[in-house]
C-alpha positions in Angstrom: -2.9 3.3 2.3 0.3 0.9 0.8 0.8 1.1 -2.7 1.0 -2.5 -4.0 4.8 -2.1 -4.1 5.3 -1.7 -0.8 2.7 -4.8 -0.1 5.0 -6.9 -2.2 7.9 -5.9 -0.7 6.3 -6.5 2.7 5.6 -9.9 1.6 8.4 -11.3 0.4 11.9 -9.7 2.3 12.4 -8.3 5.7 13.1 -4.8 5.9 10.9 -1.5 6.6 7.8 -2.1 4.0 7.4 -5.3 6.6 7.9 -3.3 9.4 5.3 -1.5 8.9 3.2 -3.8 7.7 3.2 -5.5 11.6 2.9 -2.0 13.0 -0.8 -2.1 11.1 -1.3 -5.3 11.9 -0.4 -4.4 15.5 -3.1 -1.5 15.0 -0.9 1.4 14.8 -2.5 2.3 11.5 -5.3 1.6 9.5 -5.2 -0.3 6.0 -7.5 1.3 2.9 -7.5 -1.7 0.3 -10.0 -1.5 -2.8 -10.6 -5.0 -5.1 -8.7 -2.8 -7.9 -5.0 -3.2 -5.2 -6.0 -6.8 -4.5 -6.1 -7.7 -7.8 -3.3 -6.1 -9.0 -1.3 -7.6 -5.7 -2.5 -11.4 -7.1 -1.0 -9.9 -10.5 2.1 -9.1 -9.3 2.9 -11.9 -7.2 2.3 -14.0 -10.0 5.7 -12.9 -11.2 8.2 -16.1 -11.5 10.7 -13.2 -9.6 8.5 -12.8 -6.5 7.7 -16.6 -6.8 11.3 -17.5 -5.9 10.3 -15.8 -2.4 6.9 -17.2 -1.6 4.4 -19.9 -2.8 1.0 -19.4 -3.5 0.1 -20.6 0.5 2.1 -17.8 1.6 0.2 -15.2 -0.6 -3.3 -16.3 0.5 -2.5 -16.0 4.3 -0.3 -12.6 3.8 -3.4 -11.3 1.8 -6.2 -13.4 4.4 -4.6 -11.4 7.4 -4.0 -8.2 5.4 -7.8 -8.6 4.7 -9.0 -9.0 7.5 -7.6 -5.8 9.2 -8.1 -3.7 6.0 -10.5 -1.5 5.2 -12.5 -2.6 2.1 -13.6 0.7 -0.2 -15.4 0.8 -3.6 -13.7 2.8 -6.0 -16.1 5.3 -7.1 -13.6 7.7 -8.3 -12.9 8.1 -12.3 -10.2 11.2 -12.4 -7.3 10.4 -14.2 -4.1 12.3 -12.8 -1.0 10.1 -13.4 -0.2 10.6 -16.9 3.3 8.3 -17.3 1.8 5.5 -15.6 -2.1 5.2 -15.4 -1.8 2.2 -12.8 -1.0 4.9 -10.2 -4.7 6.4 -10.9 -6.0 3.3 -9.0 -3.8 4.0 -5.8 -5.0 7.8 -5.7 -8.7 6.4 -6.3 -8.5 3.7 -3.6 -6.9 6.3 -0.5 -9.5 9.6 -1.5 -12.4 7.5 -2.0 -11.2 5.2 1.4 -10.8 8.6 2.8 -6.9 7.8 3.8 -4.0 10.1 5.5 -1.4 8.9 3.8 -0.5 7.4 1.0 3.0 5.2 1.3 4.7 4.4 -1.8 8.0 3.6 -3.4 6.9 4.7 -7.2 8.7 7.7 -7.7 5.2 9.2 -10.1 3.4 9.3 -7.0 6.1 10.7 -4.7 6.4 13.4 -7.3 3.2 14.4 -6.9 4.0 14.8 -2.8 0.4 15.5 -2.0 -3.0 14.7 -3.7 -6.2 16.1 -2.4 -5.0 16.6 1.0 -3.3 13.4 1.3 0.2 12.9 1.6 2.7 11.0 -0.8 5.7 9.4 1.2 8.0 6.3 1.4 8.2 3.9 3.6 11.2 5.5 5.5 9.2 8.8 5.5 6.5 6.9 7.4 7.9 4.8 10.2 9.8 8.5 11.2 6.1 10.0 11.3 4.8 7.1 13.5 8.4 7.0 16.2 8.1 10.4 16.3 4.2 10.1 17.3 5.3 7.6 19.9 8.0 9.9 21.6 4.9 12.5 22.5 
Protein backbone atom coordinates (compact mmCIF):
# COMPACT_ATOMS: atom_id res chain seq x y z
CA UNK A 1 0.00 0.00 0.00
CA UNK A 2 1.77 3.66 -1.31
CA UNK A 3 0.67 6.50 0.55
CA UNK A 4 -0.32 9.15 -1.97
CA UNK A 5 3.07 10.82 -1.44
CA UNK A 6 5.00 8.34 -2.62
CA UNK A 7 2.40 7.95 -5.74
CA UNK A 8 3.15 11.51 -6.52
CA UNK A 9 6.53 11.33 -6.18
CA UNK A 10 6.48 8.24 -8.44
CA UNK A 11 4.72 10.22 -10.96
CA UNK A 12 6.46 12.99 -11.51
CA UNK A 13 10.65 12.54 -10.85
CA UNK A 14 12.80 9.52 -11.15
CA UNK A 15 14.17 8.17 -8.14
CA UNK A 16 13.18 5.17 -5.62
CA UNK A 17 9.15 6.01 -5.12
CA UNK A 18 9.34 5.23 -9.11
CA UNK A 19 11.40 2.42 -8.68
CA UNK A 20 9.23 0.79 -6.99
CA UNK A 21 6.40 1.69 -8.53
CA UNK A 22 7.78 -0.53 -11.83
CA UNK A 23 8.75 -3.22 -9.43
CA UNK A 24 4.64 -3.46 -8.78
CA UNK A 25 4.02 -2.99 -12.03
CA UNK A 26 6.52 -5.74 -12.86
CA UNK A 27 4.46 -7.81 -10.13
CA UNK A 28 6.87 -7.97 -7.41
CA UNK A 29 4.20 -6.54 -5.18
CA UNK A 30 0.73 -5.96 -4.93
CA UNK A 31 -1.06 -2.42 -5.00
CA UNK A 32 -4.18 -1.78 -2.24
CA UNK A 33 -5.80 1.47 -3.64
CA UNK A 34 -9.38 2.63 -2.13
CA UNK A 35 -11.47 5.61 -4.16
CA UNK A 36 -10.67 7.71 -0.91
CA UNK A 37 -6.30 7.53 -2.32
CA UNK A 38 -7.53 8.12 -5.89
CA UNK A 39 -9.28 10.97 -5.09
CA UNK A 40 -7.02 12.50 -2.99
CA UNK A 41 -4.07 11.55 -5.79
CA UNK A 42 -6.44 13.68 -8.57
CA UNK A 43 -6.27 16.42 -5.54
CA UNK A 44 -2.93 16.56 -5.27
CA UNK A 45 -1.74 16.53 -8.69
CA UNK A 46 -3.98 19.31 -9.30
CA UNK A 47 -1.22 21.40 -7.56
CA UNK A 48 0.15 24.19 -10.20
CA UNK A 49 3.73 22.63 -8.33
CA UNK A 50 3.29 19.01 -9.58
CA UNK A 51 1.72 20.56 -12.80
CA UNK A 52 5.16 21.91 -13.91
CA UNK A 53 6.09 18.06 -14.11
CA UNK A 54 3.13 16.41 -15.80
CA UNK A 55 -0.05 17.29 -17.74
CA UNK A 56 -3.31 16.05 -17.09
CA UNK A 57 -2.58 13.03 -20.11
CA UNK A 58 0.20 11.94 -18.12
CA UNK A 59 -1.98 11.63 -14.79
CA UNK A 60 -4.79 9.63 -16.41
CA UNK A 61 -2.37 6.96 -17.92
CA UNK A 62 -0.03 6.87 -14.62
CA UNK A 63 -3.32 6.45 -12.66
CA UNK A 64 -5.08 3.99 -15.91
CA UNK A 65 -2.03 1.59 -15.42
CA UNK A 66 -1.75 2.04 -11.60
CA UNK A 67 -5.50 0.96 -11.85
CA UNK A 68 -5.39 -1.60 -13.56
CA UNK A 69 -2.80 -3.65 -11.46
CA UNK A 70 -4.24 -2.28 -8.16
CA UNK A 71 -6.29 -3.78 -5.95
CA UNK A 72 -9.64 -1.84 -5.49
CA UNK A 73 -10.96 -2.06 -1.61
CA UNK A 74 -14.00 -0.26 -0.02
CA UNK A 75 -13.16 1.53 2.98
CA UNK A 76 -15.28 0.13 5.65
CA UNK A 77 -13.12 1.17 8.42
CA UNK A 78 -14.22 4.44 10.59
CA UNK A 79 -11.31 4.40 13.54
CA UNK A 80 -9.70 7.51 13.78
CA UNK A 81 -5.94 7.14 14.97
CA UNK A 82 -3.86 10.03 13.43
CA UNK A 83 -4.58 12.82 15.57
CA UNK A 84 -2.09 15.79 13.86
CA UNK A 85 -3.20 14.98 10.47
CA UNK A 86 -6.60 13.14 9.99
CA UNK A 87 -5.75 12.63 6.17
CA UNK A 88 -3.41 9.82 7.36
CA UNK A 89 -6.75 7.97 8.86
CA UNK A 90 -7.63 7.20 5.14
CA UNK A 91 -4.15 5.44 4.41
CA UNK A 92 -4.41 3.19 7.65
CA UNK A 93 -8.29 2.52 6.51
CA UNK A 94 -7.41 1.74 2.89
CA UNK A 95 -4.18 -1.06 3.85
CA UNK A 96 -6.29 -2.92 7.04
CA UNK A 97 -9.45 -3.04 5.35
CA UNK A 98 -7.30 -4.02 1.72
CA UNK A 99 -5.76 -6.47 4.07
CA UNK A 100 -2.05 -5.03 3.12
CA UNK A 101 1.72 -5.89 4.45
CA UNK A 102 3.01 -2.90 4.38
CA UNK A 103 2.35 0.28 4.33
CA UNK A 104 5.20 2.69 2.42
CA UNK A 105 5.19 6.20 3.24
CA UNK A 106 7.23 9.31 3.41
CA UNK A 107 4.80 11.36 6.10
CA UNK A 108 6.75 11.24 9.08
CA UNK A 109 2.84 10.79 11.34
CA UNK A 110 2.69 7.47 9.91
CA UNK A 111 6.32 6.43 10.25
CA UNK A 112 5.97 7.39 13.86
CA UNK A 113 3.50 5.15 14.40
CA UNK A 114 6.06 2.18 12.86
CA UNK A 115 3.32 -0.40 12.91
CA UNK A 116 -0.49 -0.38 12.92
CA UNK A 117 -2.54 -3.48 13.39
CA UNK A 118 0.07 -5.73 12.25
CA UNK A 119 1.10 -3.82 9.33
CA UNK A 120 4.27 -2.17 8.99
CA UNK A 121 5.07 1.67 8.48
CA UNK A 122 8.30 2.25 6.27
CA UNK A 123 9.79 4.55 3.55
CA UNK A 124 10.54 3.90 0.44
CA UNK A 125 14.26 3.20 1.05
CA UNK A 126 13.11 0.85 3.92
CA UNK A 127 11.20 -1.13 1.19
CA UNK A 128 13.22 -1.66 -1.89
CA UNK A 129 16.06 -3.20 1.02
CA UNK A 130 13.11 -5.58 2.15
CA UNK A 131 12.37 -6.71 -1.52
CA UNK A 132 16.74 -6.99 -2.70
CA UNK A 133 17.13 -8.70 0.25
CA UNK A 134 14.09 -11.24 -0.67
CA UNK A 135 15.74 -11.58 -4.04
CA UNK A 136 19.29 -12.64 -2.73
CA UNK A 137 17.35 -15.90 -0.95
Amino acid sequence: MLDTNVLVSGLIKAGKPRELIWRIVKGQLQLILSKDIIEEFLEVTEDPRIRKYVDESDIIAYLSALGSIAKIVKIKSRFKIVKDDSEDDIILRTAKDGGAKYIISGDKHLLLLKEFKGIKIVTVNEMLKLLEKKEQK
